[in-house]
C-alpha positions, 0 to 999 in steps of 0.5 A: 536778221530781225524778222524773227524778233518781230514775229515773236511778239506778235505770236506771244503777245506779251503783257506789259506792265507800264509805270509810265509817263502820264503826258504819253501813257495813251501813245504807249499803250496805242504804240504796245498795241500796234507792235503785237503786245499788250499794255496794262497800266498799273501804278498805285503800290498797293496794285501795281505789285500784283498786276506785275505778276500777271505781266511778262514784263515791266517798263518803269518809265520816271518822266512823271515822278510823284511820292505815290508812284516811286514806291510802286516801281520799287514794288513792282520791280523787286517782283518782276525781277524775282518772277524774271520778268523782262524788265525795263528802266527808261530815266527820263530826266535823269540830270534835271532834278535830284529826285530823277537822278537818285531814283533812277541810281536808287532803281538800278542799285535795288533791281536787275534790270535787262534794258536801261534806255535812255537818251546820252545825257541820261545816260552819262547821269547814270554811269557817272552817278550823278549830272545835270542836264537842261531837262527832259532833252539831250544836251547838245553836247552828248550828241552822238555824232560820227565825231565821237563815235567810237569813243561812245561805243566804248563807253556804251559797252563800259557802262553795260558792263559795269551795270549788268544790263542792255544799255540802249542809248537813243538819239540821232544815231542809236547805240545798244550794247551788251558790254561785248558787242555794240550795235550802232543804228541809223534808222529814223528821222529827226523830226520824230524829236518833235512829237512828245513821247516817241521815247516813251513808245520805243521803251514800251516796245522793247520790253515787249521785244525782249519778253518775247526773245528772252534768249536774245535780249541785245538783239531784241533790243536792236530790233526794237530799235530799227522797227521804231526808227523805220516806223518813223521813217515810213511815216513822214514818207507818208505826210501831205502837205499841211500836216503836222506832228500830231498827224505824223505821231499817229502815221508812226503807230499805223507804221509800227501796226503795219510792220511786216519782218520783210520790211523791217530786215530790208530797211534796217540800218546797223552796224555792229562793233 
């Protein structure tokens, strides 16, 4: 099913605008590169509203919040939005500080976006307007586990609802809904929770997945999912002994780079409710 997704990007290529994370910013763009599109980094206000011009999308990432980038993504995304560009918001940290939580609300209210993705206590901070978490991290209890299972789906679906965008939530099992339909995934491996920025990767790539399948956007999304995931997957098949996560974090971009859609159709894991 998702073969077609990853063939269009890498036949379109699509330019990606990434206001991102400075801790990761290289593995995005490595991470971009690998799955077809292209990256650009652009984050001082007085560029990055002209840059997103030229881009077929926009991944806003906050994990890395100063007062010069806030209003770059404010810039930034008004104008993707108003070229109908693919745009992204990816809360890292949402919960943790007041100045992540009300950035992000702030975002959502002024920006349209296509995908918010995030892990469940950021998500929950967002739907609910407020929260607090223990950092950058999922707290134990918003794990989505087969326990609360449907009561999560319903809640992914409300929220994507309520918000007007793709709500992708990410974790040990991965939901994405478009207020109608939610796919659950279980592709990928726990140990990708210990490399820094596989999150900010996945966020990257599916604002690439969803510029280049416009029409399909919880698909695009869905796809992005199962592709980072069996990336995962395949690369700590391919560990040796004594290798670690800085070596298990570049296997998982030679897998994205390596993907082909006949792997990714037959290694994909989902549901759809």
């Amino acid at each position: 099913m998702f073969s077609a997704y990853l063939e269009n990007v890498r036949e379109k290529s699509p330019l990606i605008h990434n206001i991102t994370n400075y801790v990761t910013v290289n593995d995005v763009a490595n991470a971009l590169l690998a799955c077809g599109g292209s990256p650009i980094m652009a984050d001082d206000p007085d560029d990055a509203e002209e840059i997103t011009a030229i881009c077929n999308g926009l991944n806003i990432n906050i994990g890395t919040l100063n007062s010069r980038t806030i209003p770059a993504m404010f810039r930034a995304g008004a104008r993707a939005y108003e070229l109908k560009h693919a745009l992204l918001l990816d809360p890292v940290g949402a919960g943790a500080s007041s100045l992540r939580t009300n950035t992000a609300l702030n975002l959502m209210k002024e920006i349209k976006f296509d995908v918010i993705r995030g892990n469940s206590s950021e998500i929950k901070t967002l739907a609910s307007g407020s929260g607090k978490t223990h950092g950058v991290d999922v707290d134990k209890a918003d794990v989505v586990s087969d326990e609360n299972l449907a009561f999560m789906v319903e809640f992914v679906k409300n929220f994507a609802k309520s918000s007007g965008s793709v709500i992708a939530l990410t974790g040990a099992i991965d939901l994405a809904s478009d207020g109608e339909k939610c796919f659950v995934i279980r592709n990928g491996r726990p140990e990708m929770g210990r490399i820094t920025g596989t999150g900010c990767q996945l966020s990257a790539i599916m604002t690439a997945y969803v510029a280049a399948n416009p029409e399909n956007k919880l698909e695009a999304v869905a796809a992005s999912i199962c592709m980072m995931g069996l990336a995962g997957e395949i690369a700590f098949s391919r560990l040796q002994p004594g290798e670690g996560n800085s070596t298990y974090r570049n296997k998982i971009i030679d897998a994205i780079y390596n993907m082909d859609g006949k792997t990714l159709d037959e290694g994909a894991k989902y549901e759809v409710f």
